[in-house]
N, C-alpha and C positions, 0 to 999 in steps of 0.2 A: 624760232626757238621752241623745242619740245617742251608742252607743260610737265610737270610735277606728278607721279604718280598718284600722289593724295588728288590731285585734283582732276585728276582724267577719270579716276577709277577709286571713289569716296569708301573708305572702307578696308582698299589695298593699302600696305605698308612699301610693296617693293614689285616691280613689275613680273618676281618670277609669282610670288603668292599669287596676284592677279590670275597668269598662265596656272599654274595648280590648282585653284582652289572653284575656276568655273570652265566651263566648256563654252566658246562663245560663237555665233555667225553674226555677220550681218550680212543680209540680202536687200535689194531692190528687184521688185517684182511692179508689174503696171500697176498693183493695188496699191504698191508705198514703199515705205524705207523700214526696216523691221530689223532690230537688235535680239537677236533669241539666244536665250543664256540657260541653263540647267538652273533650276530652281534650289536652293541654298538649305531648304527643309521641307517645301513642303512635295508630296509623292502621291500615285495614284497607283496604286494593288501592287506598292513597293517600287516602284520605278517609278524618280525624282520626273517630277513635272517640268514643265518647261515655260520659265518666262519672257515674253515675249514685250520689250520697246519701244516704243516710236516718240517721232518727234512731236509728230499732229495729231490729232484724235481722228482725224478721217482716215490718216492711217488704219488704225485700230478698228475705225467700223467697217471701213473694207474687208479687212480680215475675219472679223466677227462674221457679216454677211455670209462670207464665202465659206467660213466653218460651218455655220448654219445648211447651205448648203450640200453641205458632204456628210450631212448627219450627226455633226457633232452640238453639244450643249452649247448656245452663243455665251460666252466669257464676260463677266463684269468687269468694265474698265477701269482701273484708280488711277485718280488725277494725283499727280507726285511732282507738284510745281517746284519742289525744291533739291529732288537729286536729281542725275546726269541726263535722265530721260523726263520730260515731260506725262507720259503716260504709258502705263503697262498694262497688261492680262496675263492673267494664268492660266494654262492649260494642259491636258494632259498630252507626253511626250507624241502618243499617237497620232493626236489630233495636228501637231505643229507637222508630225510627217507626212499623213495626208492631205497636209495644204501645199506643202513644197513640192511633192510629188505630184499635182496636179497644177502647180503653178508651172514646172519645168514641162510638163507634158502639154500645156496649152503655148508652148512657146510657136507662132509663127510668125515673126517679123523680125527684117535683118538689122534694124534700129533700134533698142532699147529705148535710146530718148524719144526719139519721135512717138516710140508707143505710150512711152509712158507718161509724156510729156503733149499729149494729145489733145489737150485744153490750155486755156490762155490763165497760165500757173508761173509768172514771172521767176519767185521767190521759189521755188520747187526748181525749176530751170537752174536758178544761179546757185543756189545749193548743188543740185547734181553735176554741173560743171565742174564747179569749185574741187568737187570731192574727185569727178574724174580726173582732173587737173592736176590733183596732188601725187595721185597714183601714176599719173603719166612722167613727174617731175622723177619718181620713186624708181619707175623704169628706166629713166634715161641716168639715174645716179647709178642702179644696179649693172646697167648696160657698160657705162664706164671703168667703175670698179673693174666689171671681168674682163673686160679687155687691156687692162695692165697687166 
């Protein structure tokens, strides 16, 4: 059963508001699972920032690391144990493009799981399954549908 738009997305009234009111991704990259949303106020020399989700905090310091890395300010984390994501950062929109743009440019392996899943991460496994799982169910509904 699909949850309740109040409760997937705390804040929305109705799942179009949701769709109009933020711009959303989620990516899995070997660093983690990252939710990145357009920032709701806050902007950097006018162009809306970007906030950035995860579930685990080692998410977030992977990502930290790696901004660091590419010359960007490393991002204070907040712990947010009580809405949909466990922990966020703010950053400016640039900075979230030059991670993705250099996460998709270091792609070489024909495995996502196996890369990313490279250490003994049971709960990270069954989660990414789960999740692949569901999109695989999502395909095979959409597969049916078009072919009536």
């Amino acid at each position: 059963m699909r949850p309740a738009v109040s409760e997937a997305f705390p804040g929305a009234s109705s799942a179009e508001e949701m769709a109009v009111n933020s711009v959303a991704m989620w990516i899995t990259t070997k660093d983690g699972f990252y939710s990145a949303v357009e920032h709701r106020t806050l902007s950097t020399d006018d162009v809306p920032d970007i906030m950035v989700r995860a579930r685990a905090t080692e998410d977030l310091a992977h990502l930290a690391e790696r901004l660091e890395q590419l010359g960007h300010q490393p991002p204070e984390m907040e712990l947010t144990p009580d809405a949909d994501y466990y922990c966020r950062i703010t950053i400016p929109r640039r900075a979230w493009q030059d991670y993705a743009s250099m996460a998709a440019g270091e792609i070489s392996y024909d495995s996502h799981v196996k890369e990313a899943l490279s250490g003994d991460d049971s709960e990270r496994y069954t989660a990414m399954f789960g999740c692949w799982s569901a999109m695989n169910d999502f395909q095979q509904a959409v597969r049916k549908r078009e072919a009536t």
